[in-house]
N, C-alpha and C positions, 0 to 999 in steps of 0.2 A: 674701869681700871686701864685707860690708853697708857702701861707701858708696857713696850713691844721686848718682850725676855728674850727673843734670839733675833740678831737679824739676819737678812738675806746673803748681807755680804761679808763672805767668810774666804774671801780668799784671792789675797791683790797680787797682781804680777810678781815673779819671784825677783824681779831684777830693783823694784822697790822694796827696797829692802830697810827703813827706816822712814817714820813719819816725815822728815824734811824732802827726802827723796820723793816720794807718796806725794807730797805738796809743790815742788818745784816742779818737777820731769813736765807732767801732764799743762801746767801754763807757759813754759819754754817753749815744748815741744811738740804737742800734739796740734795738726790741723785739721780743721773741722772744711768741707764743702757745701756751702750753701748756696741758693739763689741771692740775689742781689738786692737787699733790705730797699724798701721803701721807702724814705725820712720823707717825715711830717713834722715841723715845727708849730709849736702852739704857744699859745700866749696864758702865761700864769697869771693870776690877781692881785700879784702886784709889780705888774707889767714886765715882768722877765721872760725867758721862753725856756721853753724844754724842747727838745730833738727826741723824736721818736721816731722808730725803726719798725716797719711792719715787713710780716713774710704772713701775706695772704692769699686763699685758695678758696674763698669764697662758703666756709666753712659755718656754720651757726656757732659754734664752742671757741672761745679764746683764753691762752694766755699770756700774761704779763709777767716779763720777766726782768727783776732786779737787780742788779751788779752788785759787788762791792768795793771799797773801798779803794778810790784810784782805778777801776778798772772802767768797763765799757761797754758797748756794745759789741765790740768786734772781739772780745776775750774767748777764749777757744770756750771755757764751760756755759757763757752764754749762747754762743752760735750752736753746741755741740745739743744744748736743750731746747732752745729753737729747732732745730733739725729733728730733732725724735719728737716732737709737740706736728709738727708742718707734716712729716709723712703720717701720721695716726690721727690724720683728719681734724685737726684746729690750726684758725690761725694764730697766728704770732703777734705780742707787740712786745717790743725790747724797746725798754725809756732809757736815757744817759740821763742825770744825772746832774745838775748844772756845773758848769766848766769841762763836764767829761765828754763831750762829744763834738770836742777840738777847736770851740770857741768859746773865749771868755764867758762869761754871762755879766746881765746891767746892774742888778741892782747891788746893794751896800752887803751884800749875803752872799754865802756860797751854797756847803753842803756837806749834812753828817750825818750820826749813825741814827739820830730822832727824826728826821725831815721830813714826819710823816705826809704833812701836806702837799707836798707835790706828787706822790704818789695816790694820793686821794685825784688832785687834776686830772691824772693821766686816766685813772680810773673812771672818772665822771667824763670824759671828754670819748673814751671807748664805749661806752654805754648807749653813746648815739646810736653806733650801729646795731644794734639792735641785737645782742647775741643774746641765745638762750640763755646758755652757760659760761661761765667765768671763772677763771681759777688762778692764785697767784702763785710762782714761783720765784724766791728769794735765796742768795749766797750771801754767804758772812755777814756784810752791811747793809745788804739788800734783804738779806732775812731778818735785822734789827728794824729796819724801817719797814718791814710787810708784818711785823710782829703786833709792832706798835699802833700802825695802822689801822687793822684790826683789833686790838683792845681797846683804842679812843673811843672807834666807833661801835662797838659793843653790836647790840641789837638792832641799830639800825645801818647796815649795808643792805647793798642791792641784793635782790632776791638771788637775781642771775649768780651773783659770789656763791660759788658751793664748796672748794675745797683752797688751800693753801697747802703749800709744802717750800719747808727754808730749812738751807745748808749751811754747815759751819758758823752757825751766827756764836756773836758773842756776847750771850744773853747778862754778863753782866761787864758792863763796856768799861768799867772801871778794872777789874781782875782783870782782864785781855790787854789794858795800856798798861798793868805791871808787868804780867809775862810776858809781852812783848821785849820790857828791858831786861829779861833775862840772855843772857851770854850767849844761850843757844840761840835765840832769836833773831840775834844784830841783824843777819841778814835782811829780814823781811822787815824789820824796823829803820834802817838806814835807808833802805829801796822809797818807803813810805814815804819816810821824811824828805829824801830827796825830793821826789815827783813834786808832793807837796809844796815844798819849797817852793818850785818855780809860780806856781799859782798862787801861793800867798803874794810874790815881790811883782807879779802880774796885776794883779787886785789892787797894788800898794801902787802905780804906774798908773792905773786908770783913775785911782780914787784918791789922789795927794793929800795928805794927811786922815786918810781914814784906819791906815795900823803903820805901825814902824817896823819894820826887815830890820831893821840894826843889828849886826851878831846874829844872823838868824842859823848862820856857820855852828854856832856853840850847842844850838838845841840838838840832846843827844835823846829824849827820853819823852813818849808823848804827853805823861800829865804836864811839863811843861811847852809844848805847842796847845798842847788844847787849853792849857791855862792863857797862855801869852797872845792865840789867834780864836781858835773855837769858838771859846766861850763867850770872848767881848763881843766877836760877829754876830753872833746871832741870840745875844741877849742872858745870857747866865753870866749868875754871878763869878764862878771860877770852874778851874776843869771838874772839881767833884760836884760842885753844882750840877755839870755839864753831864757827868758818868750818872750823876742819880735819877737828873730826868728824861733821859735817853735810854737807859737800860730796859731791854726787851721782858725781861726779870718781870720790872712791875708793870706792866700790860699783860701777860699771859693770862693774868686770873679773870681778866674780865674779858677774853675770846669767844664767839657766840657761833665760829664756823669750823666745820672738821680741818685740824691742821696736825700738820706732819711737821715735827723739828727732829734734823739727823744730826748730831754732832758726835764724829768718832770720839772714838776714846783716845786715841791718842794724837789728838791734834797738837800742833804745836805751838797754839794760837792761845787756847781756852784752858783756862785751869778750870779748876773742878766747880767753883762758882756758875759756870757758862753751862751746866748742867742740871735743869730744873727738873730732877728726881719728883721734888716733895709736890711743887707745883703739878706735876702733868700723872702723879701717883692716883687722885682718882676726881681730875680734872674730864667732864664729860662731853670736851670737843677736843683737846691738845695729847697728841699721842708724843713720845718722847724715843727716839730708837737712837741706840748710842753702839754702831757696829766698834769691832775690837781696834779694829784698822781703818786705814782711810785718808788721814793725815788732814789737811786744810783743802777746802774743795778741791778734793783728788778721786779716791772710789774708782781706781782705772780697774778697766778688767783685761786682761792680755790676750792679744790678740782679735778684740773685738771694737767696731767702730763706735759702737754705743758705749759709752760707760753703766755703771751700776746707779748714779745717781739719777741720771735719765729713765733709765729702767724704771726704777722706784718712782718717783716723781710719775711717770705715765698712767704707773699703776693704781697709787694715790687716786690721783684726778681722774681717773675715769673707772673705777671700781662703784656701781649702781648703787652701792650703799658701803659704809665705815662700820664695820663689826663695833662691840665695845673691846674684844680682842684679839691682837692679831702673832 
């Protein structure tokens, strides 16, 4: 029965005082002090590259850590879980994501919220090194692609894989592209779309005639980007095509490693769909912890350099064994 009835974090700065605040402040604001990432560039199968970022200390235990959507490696809640991973003895690998790591990428494809397979590379390409232990960490989009990941590959991952833990994902990526066009949302929806923007008409400059920008000014709501870019790029039929086989939703049931999904309860992000109650009720690897508060990877705690998702996250992956309850 992994679902966790009370969670740890009962108590966010007083000066957040509403889920958007919870969500903005701490990726504004807060900065994180690390050593100076690694990049390694690798070559994908079919012939594009990924950028990846290590912070190693010669450690036998790693992990890997996901971004979300438009973000990166250099995002304060990836650097801030890197840092609390590096001092409690593992290394780090932080991947970007194609186009996110400040250069175009080759091929006729980008990057979404299903793309499990390049996170399967990064994964097979770490595995060189030879570490015992392995463990993934995923935010919002980066928690839909480590979901999915893992459900494809059911039973067979690497042994070294032992635990997973992903934040704010939006287990059903159809429900999260409606509230997003919710009135309260514009913000983070407009922000999106912009960024977006410049890397679709960048795509469209390298690749002439491979999608048309025309009007791309008008697109206000993402089923229509994900209908009009998404979907064509990388092979669905339309954006619901695109939300039904991309959804973290249907991967959960076939998960075969202990994994941790936080998504507060009052995100601004996830309606209530984004919340696999029935799924993770007496699912016997997927624990499901839904703290009161917290907003969209936020979880700040006041006055301390670690947050609370770091905390938990630590705790997760390196706890000798996963109760059935916690």
């Amino acid at each position: 029965m992994p679902l966790i009835k009370s969670s740890s974090y009962t108590e966010r700065p007083f000066y957040l005082f509403n889920p958007h605040l919870e969500t903005i402040v701490p990726s504004a604001l807060r900065r994180v002090k690390i050593p100076p990432y690694i990049r390694e560039r690798i070559t994908t199968p079919d012939d594009d590259f990924l950028d990846l970022d290590w912070l190693q200390g010669g450690h036998d235990q790693l992990v890997i850590l996901s971004h979300g959507l438009e973000g990166d490696t250099s995002r304060p809640y990836i650097q801030g879980m890197a840092k609390a991973f590096a001092q409690n003895g593992w290394d780090v690998l932080a991947w970007n994501c194609r186009t996110c790591s400040g250069e175009l990428n080759r091929a006729q494809r980008m990057y979404h919220h299903g793309v499990s397979d390049d996170l399967d590379a990064v994964v097979q390409y770490a595995l060189k090194e030879n570490y015992k232990k392995l463990v993934l960490v995923g935010f919002s989009m980066g928690g839909s692609i480590t979901l999915k990941y893992l459900g494809t590959h059911g039973k067979q991952l690497p042994e070294v894989l032992s635990r997973a833990i992903v934040f704010s994902v939006p287990c059903d990526l159809g429900g999260s592209a409606r509230a997003l066009s919710e009135k309260g949302n514009a913000f983070y929806r407009k922000r999106f779309l912009r960024k977006l923007g410049k890397k679709i008409k960048a795509k469209a400059n390298q690749m002439p005639g491979l999608i048309d920008c025309e009007g791309y000014e008008k697109i206000e709501h993402f089923p229509e980007f994900d209908g009009r870019f998404t979907a064509p790029l990388h092979g669905f039929k339309d954006a619901d095509d695109f939300y039904q086989q991309a959804s973290a939703n249907r991967y959960i049931p076939a998960i075969r490693v202990p994994t941790l999904i936080v998504n507060a309860k009052n995100d601004p992000m996830l309606p209530e769909s984004c919340y696999p109650v029935e799924l993770a009720r007496d699912h016997p690897f997927v624990y499901l912890e839904v703290p009161e508060k917290g907003g969209h990877v936020g979880f700040s705690l006041a006055g301390q350099s670690m947050n609370w998702a770091e905390r938990r996250a630590l705790e997760f992956a390196s706890a000798p064994a996963v109760p059935e309850q916690q």
